[in-house]
N, C-alpha and C positions, 0 to 999 in steps of 0.2 A: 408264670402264667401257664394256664393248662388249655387243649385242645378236645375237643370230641372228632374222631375220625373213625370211620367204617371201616374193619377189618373183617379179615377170619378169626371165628372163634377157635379158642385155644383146643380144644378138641377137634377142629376144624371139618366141620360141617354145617356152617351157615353163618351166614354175615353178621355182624352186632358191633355197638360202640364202643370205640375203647377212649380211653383217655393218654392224651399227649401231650406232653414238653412241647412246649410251642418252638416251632421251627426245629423239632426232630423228625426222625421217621421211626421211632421208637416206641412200643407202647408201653404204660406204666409196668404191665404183667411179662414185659419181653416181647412180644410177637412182633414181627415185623409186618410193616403195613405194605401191602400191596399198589400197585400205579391206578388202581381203577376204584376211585374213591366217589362214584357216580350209585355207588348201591345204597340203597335206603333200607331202614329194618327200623322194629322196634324193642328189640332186643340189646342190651348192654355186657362188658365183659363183667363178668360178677368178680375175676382177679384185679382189674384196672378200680372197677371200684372199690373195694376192698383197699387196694393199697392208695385210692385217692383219698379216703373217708380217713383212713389214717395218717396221712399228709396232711389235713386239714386240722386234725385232732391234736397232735406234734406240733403246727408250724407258731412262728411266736410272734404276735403282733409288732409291727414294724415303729 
């Protein structure tokens, strides 16, 4: 199961979602996520997605 949580962007100049392993603090692209997950944005990581879009592409029905 995956997570949407607020980090820094990997260039790290402004907030955006990343995606998460649920019950990790890990993001799909590496970044580690920060304790102040109170930021709102509507910007996404374009490497979390990229590598979720391909997890989904890949994964093999159960």
């Amino acid at each position: 199961m995956y997570e949407m949580h607020v980090g820094t962007a990997v260039n790290g100049n402004r907030p955006v979602w990343h995606v998460v392993v649920q019950h990790q603090r890990t993001t799909l692209c590496g970044q580690p996520l920060e304790a102040d997950e109170n930021a709102q944005t509507d910007h996404h990581c374009l490497p979390c997605m990229t590598a979720f879009q391909h997890l989904m592409r890949t994964a093999q029905p159960a």
